[in-house]
Each structure stands twice: as structure tokens, then as C-alpha cells.
C-alpha positions in Angstrom: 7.2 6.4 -3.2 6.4 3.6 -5.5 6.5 4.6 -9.2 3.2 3.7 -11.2 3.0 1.6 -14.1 2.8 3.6 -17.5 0.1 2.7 -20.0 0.5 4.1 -24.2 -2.5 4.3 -25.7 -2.2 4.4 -29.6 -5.2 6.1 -31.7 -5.2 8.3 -34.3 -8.5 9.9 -33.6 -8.4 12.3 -30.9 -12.0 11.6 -29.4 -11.4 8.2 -28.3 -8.4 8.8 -27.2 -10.0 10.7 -24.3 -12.6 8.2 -23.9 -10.1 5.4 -23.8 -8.4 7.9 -21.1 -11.0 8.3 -19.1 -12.0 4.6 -19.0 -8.4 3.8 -17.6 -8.9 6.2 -15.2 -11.1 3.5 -13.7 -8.4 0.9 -13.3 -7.5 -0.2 -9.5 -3.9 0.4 -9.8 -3.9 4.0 -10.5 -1.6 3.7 -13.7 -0.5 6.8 -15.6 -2.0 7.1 -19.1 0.0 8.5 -21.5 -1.7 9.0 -25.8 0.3 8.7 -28.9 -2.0 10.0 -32.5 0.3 8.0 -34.6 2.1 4.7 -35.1 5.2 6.6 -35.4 4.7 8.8 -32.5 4.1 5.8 -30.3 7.3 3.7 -31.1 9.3 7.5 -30.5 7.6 7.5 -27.2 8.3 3.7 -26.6 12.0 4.7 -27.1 12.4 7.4 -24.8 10.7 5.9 -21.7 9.8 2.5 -20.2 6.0 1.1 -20.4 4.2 -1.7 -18.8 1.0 -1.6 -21.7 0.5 -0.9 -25.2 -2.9 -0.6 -26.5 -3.2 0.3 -29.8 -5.8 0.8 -32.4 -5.6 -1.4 -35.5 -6.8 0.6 -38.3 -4.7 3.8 -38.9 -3.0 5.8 -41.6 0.3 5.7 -43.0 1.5 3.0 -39.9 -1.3 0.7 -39.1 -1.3 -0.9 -35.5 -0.5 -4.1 -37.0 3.2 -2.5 -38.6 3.4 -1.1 -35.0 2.4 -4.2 -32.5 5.1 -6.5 -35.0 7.8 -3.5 -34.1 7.1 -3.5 -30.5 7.1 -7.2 -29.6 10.4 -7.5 -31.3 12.2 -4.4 -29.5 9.9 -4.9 -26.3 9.5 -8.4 -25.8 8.2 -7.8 -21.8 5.6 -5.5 -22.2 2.2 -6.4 -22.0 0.3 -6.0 -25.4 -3.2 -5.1 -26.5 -4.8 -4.8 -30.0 -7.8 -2.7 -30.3 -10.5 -3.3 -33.6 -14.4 -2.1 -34.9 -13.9 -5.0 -37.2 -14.8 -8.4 -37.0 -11.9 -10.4 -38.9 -11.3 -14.1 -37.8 -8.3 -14.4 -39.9 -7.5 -10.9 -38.7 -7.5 -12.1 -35.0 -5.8 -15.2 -35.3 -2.8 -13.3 -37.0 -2.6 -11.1 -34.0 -2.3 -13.8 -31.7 0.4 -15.1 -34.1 2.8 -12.3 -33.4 2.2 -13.1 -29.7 -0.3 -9.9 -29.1 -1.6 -10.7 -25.1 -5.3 -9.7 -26.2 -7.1 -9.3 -29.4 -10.5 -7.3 -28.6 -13.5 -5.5 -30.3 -13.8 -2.3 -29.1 -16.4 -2.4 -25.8 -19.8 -1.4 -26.8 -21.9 -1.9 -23.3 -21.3 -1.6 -19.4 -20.1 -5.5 -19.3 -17.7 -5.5 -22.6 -15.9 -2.6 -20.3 -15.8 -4.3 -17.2 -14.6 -7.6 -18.9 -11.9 -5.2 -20.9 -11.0 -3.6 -17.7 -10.4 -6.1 -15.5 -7.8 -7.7 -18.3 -5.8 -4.8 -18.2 -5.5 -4.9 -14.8 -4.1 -8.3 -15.3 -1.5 -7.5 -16.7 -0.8 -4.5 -15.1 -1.0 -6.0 -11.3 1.4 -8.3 -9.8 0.4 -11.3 -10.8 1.1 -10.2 -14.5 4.1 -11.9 -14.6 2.9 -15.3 -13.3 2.3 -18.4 -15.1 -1.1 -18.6 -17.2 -2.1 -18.4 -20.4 -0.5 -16.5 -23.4 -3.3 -14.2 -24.9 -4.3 -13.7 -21.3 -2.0 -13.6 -18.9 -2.5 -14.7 -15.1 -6.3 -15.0 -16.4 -7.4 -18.8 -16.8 -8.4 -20.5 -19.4 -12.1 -20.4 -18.5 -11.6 -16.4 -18.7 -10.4 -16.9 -21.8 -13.7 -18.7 -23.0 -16.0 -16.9 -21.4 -14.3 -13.3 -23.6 -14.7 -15.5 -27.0 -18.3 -16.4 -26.5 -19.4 -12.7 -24.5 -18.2 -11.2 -27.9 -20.1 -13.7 -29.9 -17.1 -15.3 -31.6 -16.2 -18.1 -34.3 -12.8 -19.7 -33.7 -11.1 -22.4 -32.7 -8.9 -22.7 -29.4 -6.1 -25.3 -29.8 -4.5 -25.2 -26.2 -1.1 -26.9 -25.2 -0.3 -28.1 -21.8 3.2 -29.7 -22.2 2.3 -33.1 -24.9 -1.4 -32.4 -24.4 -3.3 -30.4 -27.1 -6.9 -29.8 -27.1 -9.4 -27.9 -29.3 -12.3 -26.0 -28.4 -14.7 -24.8 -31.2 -17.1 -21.8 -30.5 -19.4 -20.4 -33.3 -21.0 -17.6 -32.9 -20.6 -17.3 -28.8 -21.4 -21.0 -28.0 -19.2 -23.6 -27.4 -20.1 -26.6 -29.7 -17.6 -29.0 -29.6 -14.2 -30.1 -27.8 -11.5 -32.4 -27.9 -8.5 -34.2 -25.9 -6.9 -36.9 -26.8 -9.5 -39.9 -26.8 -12.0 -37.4 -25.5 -14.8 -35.4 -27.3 -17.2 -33.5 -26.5 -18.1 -32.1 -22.9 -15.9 -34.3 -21.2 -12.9 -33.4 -23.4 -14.5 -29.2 -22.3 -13.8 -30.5 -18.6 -10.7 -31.8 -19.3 -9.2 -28.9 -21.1 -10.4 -26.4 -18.6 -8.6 -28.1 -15.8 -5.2 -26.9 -17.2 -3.6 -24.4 -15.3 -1.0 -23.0 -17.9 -0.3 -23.5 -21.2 -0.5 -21.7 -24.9 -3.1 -21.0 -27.0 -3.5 -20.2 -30.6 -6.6 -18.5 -32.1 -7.5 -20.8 -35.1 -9.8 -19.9 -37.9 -13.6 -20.6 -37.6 -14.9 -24.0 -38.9 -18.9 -23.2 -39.4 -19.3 -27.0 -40.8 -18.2 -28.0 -37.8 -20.8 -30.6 -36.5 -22.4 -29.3 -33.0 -21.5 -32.0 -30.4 -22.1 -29.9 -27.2 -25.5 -28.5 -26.6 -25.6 -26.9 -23.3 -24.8 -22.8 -23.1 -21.3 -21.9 -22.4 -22.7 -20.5 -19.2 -23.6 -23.8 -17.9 -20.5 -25.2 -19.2 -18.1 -22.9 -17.6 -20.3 -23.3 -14.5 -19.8 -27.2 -14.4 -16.5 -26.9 -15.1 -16.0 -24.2 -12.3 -17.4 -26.9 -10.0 -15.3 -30.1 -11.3 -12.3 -27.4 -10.4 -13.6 -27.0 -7.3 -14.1 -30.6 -6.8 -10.5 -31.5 -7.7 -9.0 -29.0 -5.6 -10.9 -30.9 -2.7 -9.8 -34.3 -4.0 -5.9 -32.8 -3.8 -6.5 -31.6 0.0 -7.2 -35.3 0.3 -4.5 -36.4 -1.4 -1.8 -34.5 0.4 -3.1 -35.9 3.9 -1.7 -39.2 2.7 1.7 -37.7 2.5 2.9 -39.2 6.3 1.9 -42.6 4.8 5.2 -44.6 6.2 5.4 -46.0 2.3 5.7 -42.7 0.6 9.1 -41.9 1.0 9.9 -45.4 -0.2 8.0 -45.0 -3.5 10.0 -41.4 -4.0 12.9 -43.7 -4.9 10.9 -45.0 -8.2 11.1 -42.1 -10.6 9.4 -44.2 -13.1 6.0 -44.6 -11.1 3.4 -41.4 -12.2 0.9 -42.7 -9.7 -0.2 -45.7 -7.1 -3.8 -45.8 -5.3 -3.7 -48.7 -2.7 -7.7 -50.6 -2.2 -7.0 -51.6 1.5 -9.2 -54.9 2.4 -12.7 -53.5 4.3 -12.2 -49.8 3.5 -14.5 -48.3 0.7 -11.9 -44.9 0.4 -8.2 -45.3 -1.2 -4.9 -44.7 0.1 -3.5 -42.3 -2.9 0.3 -42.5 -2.6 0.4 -40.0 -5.4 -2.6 -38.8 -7.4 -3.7 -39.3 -10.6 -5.2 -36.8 -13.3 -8.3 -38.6 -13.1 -8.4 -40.2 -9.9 -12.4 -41.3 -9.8 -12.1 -42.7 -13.3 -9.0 -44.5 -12.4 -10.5 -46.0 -9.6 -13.8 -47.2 -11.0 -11.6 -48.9 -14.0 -9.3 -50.8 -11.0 -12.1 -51.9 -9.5 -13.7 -53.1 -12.6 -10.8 -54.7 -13.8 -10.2 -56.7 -10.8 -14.1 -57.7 -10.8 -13.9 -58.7 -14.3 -10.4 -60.6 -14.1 -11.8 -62.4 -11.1 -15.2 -63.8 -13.0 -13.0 -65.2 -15.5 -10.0 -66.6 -12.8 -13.3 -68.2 -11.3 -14.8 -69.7 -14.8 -11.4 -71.1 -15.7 -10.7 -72.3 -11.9 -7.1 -70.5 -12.5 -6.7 -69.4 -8.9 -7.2 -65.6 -8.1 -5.7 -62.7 -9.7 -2.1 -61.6 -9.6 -1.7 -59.2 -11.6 -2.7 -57.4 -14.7 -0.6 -55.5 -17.4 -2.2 -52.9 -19.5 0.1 -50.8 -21.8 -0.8 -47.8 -23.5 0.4 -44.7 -26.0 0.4 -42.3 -23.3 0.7 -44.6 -20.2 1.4 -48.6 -18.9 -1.0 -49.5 -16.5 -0.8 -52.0 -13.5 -2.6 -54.0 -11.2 -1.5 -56.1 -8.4 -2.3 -57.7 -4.8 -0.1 -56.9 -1.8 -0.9 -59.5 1.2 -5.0 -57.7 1.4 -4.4 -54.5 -0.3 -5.0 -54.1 -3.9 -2.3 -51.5 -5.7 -3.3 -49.9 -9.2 -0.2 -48.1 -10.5 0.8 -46.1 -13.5 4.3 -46.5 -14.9 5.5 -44.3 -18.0 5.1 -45.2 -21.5 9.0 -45.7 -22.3 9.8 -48.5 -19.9 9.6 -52.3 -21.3 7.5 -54.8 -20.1 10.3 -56.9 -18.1 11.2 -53.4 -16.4 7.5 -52.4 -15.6 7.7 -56.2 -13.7 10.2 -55.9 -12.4 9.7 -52.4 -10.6 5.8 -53.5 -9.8 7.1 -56.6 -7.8 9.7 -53.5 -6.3 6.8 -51.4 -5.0 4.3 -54.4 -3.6 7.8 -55.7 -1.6 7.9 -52.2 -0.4 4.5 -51.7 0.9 4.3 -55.7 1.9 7.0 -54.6 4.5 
């Protein structure tokens, strides 16, 4: 028979302790609750047996949880962690976080703050606990993540990390009023964050004189950026069918090349050999390009467009003409200029033949 998972919960006042017991007793995956009244007590129990899930109350005598949650993600790196509070302390939380506690909540006061607390728990306590996702959530996305911070009508600052991008989010008081990624602010930069799939996050301090750049509820936010998700996964289904495109496997020999979209002569969709982040975007500035480059080839009677060059912090850009097909492709930052040449006259050659 397959063992259950075992879940601690830390309190030192005996009432909510069964109410916390009996609001488990509502999770899916039937785990086994076991109570500890004391910080001591808990780490004596966390000794003697394994658990999957700590949850323990912050504010108690002699060891607080905070003394206890420091002990146990140093002696119990894998187990899922949960710190429970009747205070509202943005500091507070964002040192939390910094000991790498998986969730940071006010104690639910209504039907939905239970639901919402719930179904974390059971995150971390299913399967898919252990996949990639978010730390301070995990296997929840980032959008979960926002939607917790504004329910409980927070103030913070989300600064997210996907690899060498960072973003920030600011919410004040449950609404979202302001984003940022890279060159992009605002709602955009709220799309483009959201779109992550894994990452780290850090709960930052509040910044109330923070100007208000967004205006739209974090409802409708979340909602657009639920459908730009959807949107994208679309845009990837396309993508893939060009994968039996005879110059694919040729281009898999350029390690160098992030990305090519081919503009074949008389068709109005592109051939993506490989997909960009933002593959409308990229497309409307290709075809922009070329329409610009072209006016002026035509003003100064300098013949039509070979290519174009554009070189970038993050990424070099390029454009060029294969026989009737126009290529767009992006080539990373650390190459040099004679190498980006060389290898863009490498992949026209290849699609040429």
C-alpha cells in the first residue's frame, strides 16, 4: 500500500491546531496530519520521522517559528515549507522568503483565502511538487503567485529571474501598478514577465511612491495575460509543424543562430525555422525594416537591399535576401561583426540550395 505523505503542523495554541487539522482533512491526497505545541517539540518530531510539509505559526513563545523555519531548511533542505501569520509585516515577509520559506501567508479569514491556501498545499504535496516552477510556490506559476499577493491585498515588490532576465512587478495594496523588463514598462513588461515558466523570486519591500503606470485590475491583467499564454502556445504548435522543413537540419549545425523566420515571395505567413520570443513583434520590425531600407535604396538609386546589420546588448540582428525569400535572423550578442557575416552568407547558401 502506498504510504501517505506526512504533514507537521506547528502552533502553540491548541484551538487552531484542530482547526488547522480539520481544514487538512480536506486536502485531495489524504495526507496524515500530525501537531507539534512548541518549536521545540516540532524539530524533536522532525528528527524522529520523515515529513513532506512544515507549517508553522510565526508568533510563539520561547522558540518563535522564525528560530524554527531557519533550523529546518538547513537540516531539511527537501521538505516543503510554509509560514503561517495574523500579522501584516512587509519586511517580515520578505525575510521569510529570504531563508527560502515555499509560502509566506496570512492566516485565511473567508471560504476563498482557504481554498486558495488549500490548493497550495496540495502543490506541494502532489506529484508535481518536485517539478520545475517557481521558488515561493512550487509547480504553481507565476500568475498564481500574483493572483495570492493581490487576493490578500498586498504591497510588495516581485523581482523575478528567468536565467539573465529580471523583471519587477509592483502591487500596492492588491493591484498591480507597474512592471518592468528590460526596455519594457508597464503592461507589456506584465505580459512579458508572466510568460516565464520557471524562475526565482524574491519578495521585495513595498514602494508606496511608486508612480501607478498600470491601471487596469489585476483580474483583467492576469486574464490578458492568460490569453497571450494561450496564444503563444498556439503560435509554438505552428512552429513545430515547420520542423520537416528540408533546411532545418542544416541550420542545427549553427549553434550561434537563436532564431531565423524566412518571408517566402507571395505568401503572407512565415516559415519559422526556429522561433523567437516575440515572434509577431519580430516580424512586423522585418518587414518594416525592409520597407524602410528599400524607400531609401530607391531615393538614393543604390540598387535593392542586401542586407542589414543591427547589433544589440542582448542580441545582433540580421536581414538578408535569399534568391525571393527574405531571412530575418538572430545571432548572439558575443560574435563580431566579420563572424556574424560570415555565418549569415553560411545560412542564405544553405537555404539558396
Amino acid at each position: 500500500m502506498e504510504s501517505r505523505n506526512k504533514v507537521l503542523l506547528v502552533d502553540d495554541d491548541p484551538g487552531l491546531l484542530e482547526t488547522y487539522r480539520e481544514l487538512l482533512a480536506r486536502l485531495p491526497s489524504g495526507p496524515e496530519i500530525h501537531t507539534a505545541s512548541s518549536g521545540a517539540r516540532a524539530l524533536a518530531r522532525l528528527d524522529s520521522e520523515p515529513f513532506r510539509l512544515l507549517i508553522c505559526d510565526l508568533k510563539m513563545p520561547k522558540m518563535d517559528g522564525l528560530q524554527v523555519l531557519t533550523i529546518v531548511r538547513r537540516k531539511f533542505p527537501q521538505m516543503r515549507t510554509v509560514a503561517l501569520t495574523a500579522v501584516t509585516d512587509e519586511q517580515f515577509r520578505s525575510r521569510i522568503y529570504a531563508l527560502g520559506v515555499d509560502l509566506f501567508w496570512h492566516k485565511p479569514g473567508n471560504e476563498q483565502e482557504i481554498r486558495l491556501f488549500l490548493e497550495c498545499l496540495e502543490s506541494f504535496l502532489g506529484a508535481e511538487a518536485d517539478h520545475p516552477g517557481f521558488r515561493g510556490v512550487q509547480s504553481k506559476s507565476l500568475m498564481d503567485i500574483v493572483q495570492l499577493e493581490c487576493i490578500s491585498q498586498s504591497s510588495s515588490v516581485l523581482r523575478i529571474t528567468n536565467g539573465d532576465q529580471t523583471g519587477r512587478i509592483w502591487i500596492q495594496e492588491g493591484e498591480v501598478i507597474d512592471a518592468d523588463a528590460g526596455e519594457l514598462q508597464g503592461e507589456m513588461a506584465f505580459r512579458k514577465i508572466l510568460s516565464w515558466r520557471t524562475g526565482a523570486f524574491e519578495m521585495l519591500p513595498a514602494e508606496p511612491a511608486h508612480p501607478r503606470a498600470i491601471r487596469q485590475s489585476y483580474n483583467g491583467l492576469l486574464l490578458e495575460a492568460a490569453q497571450a499564454l494561450d496564444e503563444e502556445l498556439g503560435r509554438q504548435a505552428e512552429v513545430n509543424t515547420s520542423a520537416d522543413h528540408p533546411v532545418v537540419q542544416r541550420l542545427s549545425g549553427i549553434p550561434e543562430l537563436e532564431f531565423a523566420l524566412a518571408l517566402e515571395a507571395g505568401k503572407a505567413e512565415p516559415i519559422v525555422l526556429r522561433g523567437p520570443e516575440d515572434r509577431d513583434r519580430m516580424i512586423a520590425w522585418m518587414r518594416t525594416t525592409l520597407a524602410d531600407f528599400r524607400a531609401v535604396g530607391e531615393r538614393l538609386r543604390a540598387g535593392p537591399v542586401r542586407s542589414i546589420e543591427g547589433r544589440g546588448v542582448h542580441r545582433n540582428v540580421t536581414i538578408a535576401q535569399a534568391g525571393l525569400t527574405e531571412l530575418c535572423m538572430g545571432w548572439k550578442s558575443s560574435l563580431t561583426p566579420a563572424r556574424i557575416r560570415e555565418l549569415t552568407r553560411k545560412v542564405t547558401s544553405l537555404w539558396a540550395s
